[in-house]
N, C-alpha and C positions, 0 to 999 in steps of 0.2 A: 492100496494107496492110503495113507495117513491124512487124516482130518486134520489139516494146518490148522484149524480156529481152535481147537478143543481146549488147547490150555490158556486161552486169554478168558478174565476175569468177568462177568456181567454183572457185576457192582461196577465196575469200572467205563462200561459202557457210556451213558453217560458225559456229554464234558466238562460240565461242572463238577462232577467225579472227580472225574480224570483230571481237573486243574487245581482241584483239593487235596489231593493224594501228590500231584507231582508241586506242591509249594511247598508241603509240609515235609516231605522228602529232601527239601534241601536247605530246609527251618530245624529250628529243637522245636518251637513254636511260634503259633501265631495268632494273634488276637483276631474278634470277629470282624472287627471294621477295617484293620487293614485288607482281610481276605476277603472282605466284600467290595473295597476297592480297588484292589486286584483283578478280581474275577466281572468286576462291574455290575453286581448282581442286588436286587431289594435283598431286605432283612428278611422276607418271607419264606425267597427264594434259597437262598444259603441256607437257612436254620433245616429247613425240608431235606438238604440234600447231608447237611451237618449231622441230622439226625439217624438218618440211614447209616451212614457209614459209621455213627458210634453205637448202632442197633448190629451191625458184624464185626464191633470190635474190632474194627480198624482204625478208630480213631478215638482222643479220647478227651473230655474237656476238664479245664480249673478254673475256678468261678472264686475270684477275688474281688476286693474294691482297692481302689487308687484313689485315693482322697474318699472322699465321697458317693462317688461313682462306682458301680459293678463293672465288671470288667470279665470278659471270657476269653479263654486262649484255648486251642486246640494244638494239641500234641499226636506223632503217630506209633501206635502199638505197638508192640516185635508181631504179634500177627497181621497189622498192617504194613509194616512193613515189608516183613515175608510175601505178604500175597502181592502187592503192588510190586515189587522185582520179578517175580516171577509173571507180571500180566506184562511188564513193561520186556522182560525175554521172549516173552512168547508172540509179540509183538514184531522184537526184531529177528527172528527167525522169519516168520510169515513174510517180510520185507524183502529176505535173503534171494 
């Protein structure tokens, strides 16, 4: 018999992973505060899970200023992307 779990992702475990990966997936980007109002999450909490997933290269950031102000936006890699289709297939198999 075939281990149904084997090919979902454990980065993605996770749901603030998992709500990071599936915003940016349907963004080109997105800055940190709106993804922290989004997700509903402190700044401590985001940047921690922000920084994991740009530590596997599934995600990636640009550090601008708008007026004044610094500004970060998160974009997702072709290797993030890759892996999160394939976490989000193997998902809906396991459902099948």
């Amino acid at each position: 018999m075939a281990n149904i779990i084997a090919n979902l992702n454990k980065a993605f475990d996770s749901r603030i992973r998992l709500g990071i990966m599936s915003i940016l997936m349907v963004n080109d980007a997105v800055d940190f505060s709106t993804m922290k109002e989004l997700l509903e999450l402190t700044d401590g909490n985001l940047a921690s899970h922000v920084k994991a997933l740009e530590g596997m290269e599934y995600i990636k950031s640009e550090k601008q200023f708008i007026g004044r102000k610094p500004n970060t936006r998160y974009l997702m890699t072709d290797l993030g992307r890759k892996s999160f289709q394939e976490h989000i297939n193997a998902l809906e198999n396991l459902i099948k």
